[in-house]
C-alpha positions in Angstrom: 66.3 -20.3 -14.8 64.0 -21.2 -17.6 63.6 -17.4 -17.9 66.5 -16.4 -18.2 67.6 -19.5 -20.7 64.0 -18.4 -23.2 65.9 -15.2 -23.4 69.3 -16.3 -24.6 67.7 -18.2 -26.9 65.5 -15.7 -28.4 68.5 -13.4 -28.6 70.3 -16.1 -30.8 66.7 -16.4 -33.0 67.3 -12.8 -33.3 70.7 -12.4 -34.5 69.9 -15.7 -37.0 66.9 -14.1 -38.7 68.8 -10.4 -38.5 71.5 -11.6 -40.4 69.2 -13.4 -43.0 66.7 -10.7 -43.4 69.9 -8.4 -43.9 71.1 -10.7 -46.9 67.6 -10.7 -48.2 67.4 -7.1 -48.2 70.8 -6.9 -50.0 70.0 -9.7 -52.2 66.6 -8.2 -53.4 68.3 -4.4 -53.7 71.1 -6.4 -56.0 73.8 -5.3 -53.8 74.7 -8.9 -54.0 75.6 -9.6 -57.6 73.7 -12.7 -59.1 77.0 -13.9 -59.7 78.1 -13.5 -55.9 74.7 -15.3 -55.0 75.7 -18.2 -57.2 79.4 -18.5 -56.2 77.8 -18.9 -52.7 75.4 -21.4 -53.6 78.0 -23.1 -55.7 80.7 -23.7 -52.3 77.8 -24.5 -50.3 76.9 -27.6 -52.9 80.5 -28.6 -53.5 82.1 -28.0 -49.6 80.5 -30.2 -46.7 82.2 -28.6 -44.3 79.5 -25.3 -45.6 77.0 -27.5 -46.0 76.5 -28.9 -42.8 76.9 -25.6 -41.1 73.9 -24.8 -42.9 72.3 -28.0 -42.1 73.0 -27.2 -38.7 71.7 -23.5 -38.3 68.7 -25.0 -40.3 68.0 -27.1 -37.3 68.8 -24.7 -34.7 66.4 -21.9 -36.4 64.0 -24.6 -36.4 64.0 -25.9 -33.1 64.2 -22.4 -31.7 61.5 -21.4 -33.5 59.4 -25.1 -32.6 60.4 -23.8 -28.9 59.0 -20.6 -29.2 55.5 -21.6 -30.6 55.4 -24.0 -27.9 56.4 -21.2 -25.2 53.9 -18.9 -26.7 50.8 -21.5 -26.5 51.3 -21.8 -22.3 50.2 -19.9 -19.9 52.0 -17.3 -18.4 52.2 -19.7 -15.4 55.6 -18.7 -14.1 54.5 -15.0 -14.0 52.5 -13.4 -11.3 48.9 -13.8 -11.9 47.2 -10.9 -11.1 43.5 -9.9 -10.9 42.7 -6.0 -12.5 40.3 -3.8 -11.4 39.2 -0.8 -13.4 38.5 2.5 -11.4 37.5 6.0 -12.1 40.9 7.2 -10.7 42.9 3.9 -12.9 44.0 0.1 -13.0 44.5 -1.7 -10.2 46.6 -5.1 -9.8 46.2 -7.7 -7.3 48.3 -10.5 -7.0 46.6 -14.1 -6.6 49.5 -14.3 -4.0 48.3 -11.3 -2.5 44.8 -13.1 -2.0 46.1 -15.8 -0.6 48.1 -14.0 1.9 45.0 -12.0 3.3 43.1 -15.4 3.2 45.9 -17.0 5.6 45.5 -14.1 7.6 41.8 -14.2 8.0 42.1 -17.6 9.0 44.8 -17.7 11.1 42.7 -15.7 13.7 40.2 -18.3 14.5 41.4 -20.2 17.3 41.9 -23.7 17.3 43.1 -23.3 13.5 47.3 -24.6 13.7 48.7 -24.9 10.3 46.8 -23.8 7.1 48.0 -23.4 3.2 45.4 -21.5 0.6 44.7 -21.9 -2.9 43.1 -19.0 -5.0 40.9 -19.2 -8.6 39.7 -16.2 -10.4 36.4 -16.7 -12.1 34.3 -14.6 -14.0 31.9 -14.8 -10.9 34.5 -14.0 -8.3 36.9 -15.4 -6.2 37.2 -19.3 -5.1 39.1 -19.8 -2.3 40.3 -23.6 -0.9 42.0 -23.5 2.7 43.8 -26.8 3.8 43.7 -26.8 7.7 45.4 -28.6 10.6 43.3 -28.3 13.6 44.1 -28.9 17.4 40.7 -31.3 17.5 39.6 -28.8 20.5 37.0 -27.1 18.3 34.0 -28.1 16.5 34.7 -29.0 13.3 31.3 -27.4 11.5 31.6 -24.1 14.1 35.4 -23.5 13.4 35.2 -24.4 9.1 31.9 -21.6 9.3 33.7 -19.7 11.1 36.5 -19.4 9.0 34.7 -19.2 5.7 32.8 -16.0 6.9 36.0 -13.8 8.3 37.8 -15.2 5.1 34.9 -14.1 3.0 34.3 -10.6 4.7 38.1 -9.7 4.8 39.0 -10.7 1.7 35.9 -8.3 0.1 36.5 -5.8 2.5 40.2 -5.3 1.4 40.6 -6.0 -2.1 37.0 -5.0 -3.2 36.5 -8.1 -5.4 33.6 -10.6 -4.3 34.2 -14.0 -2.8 31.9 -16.8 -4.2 33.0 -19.9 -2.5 35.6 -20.5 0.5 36.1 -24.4 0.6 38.0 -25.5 3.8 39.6 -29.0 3.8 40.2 -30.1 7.7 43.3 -32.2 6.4 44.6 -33.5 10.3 44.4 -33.0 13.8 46.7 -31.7 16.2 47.6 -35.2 17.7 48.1 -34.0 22.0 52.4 -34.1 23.2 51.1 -35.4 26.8 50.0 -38.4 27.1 48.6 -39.7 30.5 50.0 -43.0 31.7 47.8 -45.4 33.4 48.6 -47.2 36.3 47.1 -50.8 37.0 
């Protein structure tokens, strides 16, 4: 949504600066008579209806372009990130999202793993990946978390090509049992 508003707004930036660098050009090739210039300038002094149109598209100019200075300092946090690869045959994109997917996957195998979410950074080092885990409390914690780091670790370098530095797995809960025995006195 954002998106799609940042891009009617830099269309109206556009046509506002389009049509003012048109007049500048006309103005500085005298197509516009000095004396046309200054019967312009003169309504805009003596009308307020044309001067606070101006006033108006002065703000709106200025607040787009406020907006777009602040757009352009962020991060391109709403698109993909990606991590590129240069080979001998040409680029290659992977998606952080991607990552994460064939993390989740890796994971997933281990048994006694029940609901799991994973996080992905890109360093200059590698790849750091964080897994959140549920766990059915069947397992050893250490044995299962190890476990899980090393298939993450080996699948995730075996399929994208890019080394893993650090898997970090967070045991968040434990599966609490649906049975529970009753005891008789």
């Amino acid at each position: 949504m954002i998106k799609v508003v940042d891009k009617m707004l830099l269309f109206l930036y556009s046509l506002i600066i389009g049509i003012v660098s048109v007049c500048a050009v006309c103005m500085g090739f005298h197509w516009i008579s000095r004396s046309t210039a200054r019967d312009l300038l003169d309504r805009l002094y003596e009308q307020d209806a044309a001067a606070i149109s101006v006033i108006s598209v002065g703000i709106a100019v200025f607040l787009l372009s406020f907006r777009f200075f602040i757009v352009s300092l962020q991060h391109g946090s709403a698109s993909s990130q990606s991590i590129d690869q240069r080979t001998e045959y040409g680029d290659i994109r992977i998606s952080i999202e991607t990552i994460e997917n064939l993390a989740l996957k890796a994971a997933t195998k281990q048994r006694g793993v029940k609901e799991l979410r994973a996080r992905v950074r890109a360093t200059d080092a590698g790849l750091e990946i964080i897994l959140r885990a549920v766990i059915d409390g069947e397992t050893s914690i250490p044995a299962l978390t190890e476990d899980i780091q090393r298939a993450v670790k080996e699948h995730v370098e075996e399929i994208t090509g890019i080394p893993v530095m650090n898997v970090a797995v967070f045991v968040a809960n434990v599966i609490q049992a649906t049975t529970f025995k009753s005891r008789v006195e």
